[in-house]
C-alpha positions as CSV (number, residue, x, y, z in Angstrom):
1,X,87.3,111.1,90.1
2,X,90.8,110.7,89.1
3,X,91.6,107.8,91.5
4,X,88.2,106.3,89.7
5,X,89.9,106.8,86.5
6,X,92.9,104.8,87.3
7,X,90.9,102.0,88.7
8,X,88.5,101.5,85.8
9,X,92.2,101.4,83.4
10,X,93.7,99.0,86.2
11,X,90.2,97.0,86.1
12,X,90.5,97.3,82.1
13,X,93.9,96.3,81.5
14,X,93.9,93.6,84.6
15,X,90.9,91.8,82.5
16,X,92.3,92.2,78.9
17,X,95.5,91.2,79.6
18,X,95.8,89.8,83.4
19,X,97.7,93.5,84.7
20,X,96.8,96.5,85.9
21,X,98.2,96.7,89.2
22,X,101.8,97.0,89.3
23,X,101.9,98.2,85.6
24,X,99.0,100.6,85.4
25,X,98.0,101.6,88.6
26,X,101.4,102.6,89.9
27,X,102.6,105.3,87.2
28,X,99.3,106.7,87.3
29,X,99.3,107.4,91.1
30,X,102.5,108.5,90.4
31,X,102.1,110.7,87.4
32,X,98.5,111.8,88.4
33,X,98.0,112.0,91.6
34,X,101.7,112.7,93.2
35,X,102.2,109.5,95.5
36,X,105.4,108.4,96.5
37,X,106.8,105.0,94.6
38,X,106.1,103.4,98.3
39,X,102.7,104.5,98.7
40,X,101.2,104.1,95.4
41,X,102.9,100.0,95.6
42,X,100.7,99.9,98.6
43,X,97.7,101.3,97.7
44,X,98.3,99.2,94.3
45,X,98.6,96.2,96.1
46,X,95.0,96.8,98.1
47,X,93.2,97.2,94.9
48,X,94.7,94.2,93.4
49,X,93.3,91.9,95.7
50,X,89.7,93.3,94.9
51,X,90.7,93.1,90.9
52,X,92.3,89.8,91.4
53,X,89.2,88.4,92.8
54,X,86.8,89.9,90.4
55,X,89.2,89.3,87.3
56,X,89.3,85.7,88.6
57,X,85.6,85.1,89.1
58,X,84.8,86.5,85.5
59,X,87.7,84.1,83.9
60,X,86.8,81.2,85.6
61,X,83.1,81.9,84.5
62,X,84.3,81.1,81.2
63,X,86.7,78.1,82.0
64,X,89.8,80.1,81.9
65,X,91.2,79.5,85.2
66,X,93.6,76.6,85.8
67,X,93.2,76.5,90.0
68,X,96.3,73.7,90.4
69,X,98.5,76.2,88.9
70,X,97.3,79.5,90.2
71,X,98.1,77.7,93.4
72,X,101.4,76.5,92.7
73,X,102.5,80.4,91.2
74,X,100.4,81.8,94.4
75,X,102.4,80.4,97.0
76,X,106.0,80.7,96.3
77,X,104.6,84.4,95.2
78,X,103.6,85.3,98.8
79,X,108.0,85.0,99.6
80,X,108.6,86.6,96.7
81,X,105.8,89.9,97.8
82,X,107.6,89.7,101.1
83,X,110.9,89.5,100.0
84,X,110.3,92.6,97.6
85,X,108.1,94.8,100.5
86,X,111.4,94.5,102.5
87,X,114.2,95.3,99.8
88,X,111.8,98.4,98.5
89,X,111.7,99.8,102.4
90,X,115.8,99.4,102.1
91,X,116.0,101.8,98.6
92,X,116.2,105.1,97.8
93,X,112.6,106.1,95.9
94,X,115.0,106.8,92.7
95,X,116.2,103.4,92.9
96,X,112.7,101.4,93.3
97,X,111.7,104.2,90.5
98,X,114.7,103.4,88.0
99,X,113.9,99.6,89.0
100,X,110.2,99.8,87.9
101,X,111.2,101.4,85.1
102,X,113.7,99.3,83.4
103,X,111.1,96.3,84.3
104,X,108.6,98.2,82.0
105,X,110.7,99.0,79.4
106,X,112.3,95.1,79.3
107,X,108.9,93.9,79.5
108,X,107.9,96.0,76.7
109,X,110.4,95.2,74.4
110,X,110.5,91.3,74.5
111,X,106.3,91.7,74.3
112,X,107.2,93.6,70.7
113,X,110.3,91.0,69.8
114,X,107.8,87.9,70.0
């Protein structure tokens, strides 16, 4: 049920506001469930495929979806997923967790600044 929970709030957030993965999933197989940083990126990263594919179909159902550019962000994204699975498997779990952290917290300041 609880893994249910967090992937209706992923599903939620990923179709209001184009997240849920990295920034709702992950703390709340964290906090909730006790998975490591490295596991609950992984298991993250599964369910975003199947969230990114629905969230998609629904958006371009309403002409929402610019394909050109998805594919130009989608590509150099793949390095950039790669580059990041190898520098996490290099850290210390407090350092991916501080990391993630100060992402969240920047992220969430310049969204209340604008």
């Amino acid at each position: 049920m609880q893994l249910a929970t967090v992937g209706l709030a992923a599903g939620f957030f990923s179709g209001m506001f184009g997240v849920g993965g990295g920034i709702v999933a992950v703390p709340l197989l964290i906090l909730w469930l006790g998975y490591g940083e490295r596991e609950a990126t992984g298991t993250s990263l599964l369910a975003i495929t199947l969230t990114a594919a629905a969230g998609v179909a629904a958006q371009a159902g309403y002409g929402n979806v610019h394909f050109g550019d998805g594919v130009l962000i989608g590509i150099p994204a793949v390095g950039g997923v790669l580059a990041g699975t190898w520098l996490q498997q290099r850290l210390p779990g407090a350092g991916v967790r501080l990391m993630f952290s100060v992402l969240l917290v920047a992220t969430a300041i310049t969204l209340v600044a604008r």
